[in-house]
C-alpha positions in Angstrom: 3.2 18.0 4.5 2.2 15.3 2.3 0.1 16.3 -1.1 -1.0 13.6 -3.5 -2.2 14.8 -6.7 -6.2 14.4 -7.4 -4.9 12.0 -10.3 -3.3 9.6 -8.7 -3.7 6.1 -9.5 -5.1 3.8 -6.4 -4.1 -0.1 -6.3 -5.9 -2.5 -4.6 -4.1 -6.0 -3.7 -6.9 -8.2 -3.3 -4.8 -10.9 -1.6 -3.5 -11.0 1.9 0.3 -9.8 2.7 2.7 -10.7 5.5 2.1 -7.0 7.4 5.4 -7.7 8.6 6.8 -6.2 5.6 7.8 -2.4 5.3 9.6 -0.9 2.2 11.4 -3.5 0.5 9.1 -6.0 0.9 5.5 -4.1 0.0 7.6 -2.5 -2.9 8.1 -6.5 -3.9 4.6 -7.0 -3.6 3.7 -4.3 -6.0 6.1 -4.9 -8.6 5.7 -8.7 -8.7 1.9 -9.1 -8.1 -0.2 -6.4 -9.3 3.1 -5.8 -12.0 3.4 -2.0 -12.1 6.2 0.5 -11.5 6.3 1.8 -7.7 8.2 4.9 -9.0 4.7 6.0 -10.9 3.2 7.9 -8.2 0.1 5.5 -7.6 -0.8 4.7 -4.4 -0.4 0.9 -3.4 -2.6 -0.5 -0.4 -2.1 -4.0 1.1 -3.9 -5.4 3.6 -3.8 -8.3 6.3 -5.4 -11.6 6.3 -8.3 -11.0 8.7 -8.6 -7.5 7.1 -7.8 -5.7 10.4 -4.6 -3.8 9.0 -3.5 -1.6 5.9 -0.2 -0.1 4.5 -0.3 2.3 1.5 3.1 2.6 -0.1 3.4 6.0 -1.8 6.4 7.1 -4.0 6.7 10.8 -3.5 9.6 11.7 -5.9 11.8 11.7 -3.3 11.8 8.9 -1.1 9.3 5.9 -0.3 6.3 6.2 2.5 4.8 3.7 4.3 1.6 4.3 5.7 0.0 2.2 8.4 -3.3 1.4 10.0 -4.8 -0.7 12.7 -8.8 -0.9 13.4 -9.3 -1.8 16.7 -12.8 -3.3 15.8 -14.3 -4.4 12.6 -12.5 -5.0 9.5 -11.9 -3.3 6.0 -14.4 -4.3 2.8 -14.0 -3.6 -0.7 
């Protein structure tokens, strides 16, 4: 079971990522463009190009997630 505490930190990377990438490559992505420490606990969502897919990468103290979803119509808006 997966808890994540009501005080996490949430961030938003407002440009497009290769959704190719898993671990390595998202936990790049946080580090070198929105600068922060995956380790932290926040919550770090990437998104495609045409806005149709989203990973969160989540550091849980114990290992790395990756989670993943795909609309099947529509896209995602901030």
């Amino acid at each position: 079971m997966l808890s994540v505490p009501s005080q996490t930190r949430i961030f938003l990377c407002a440009d497009p990522v290769d959704m190719r990438k898993s671990f390595n490559g998202l936990w790049a992505e946080a580090q070198q463009r929105l600068n922060e420490d995956p380790f932290n606990g926040a919550l770090f969502l990437f998104t495609s190009r045409a806005r149709s897919r989203l990973k969160i990468l989540y550091w849980d103290g114990s290992g790395v997630w990756v989670f993943a979803k795909r609309l099947e119509k529509g896209c995602l808006s901030w």
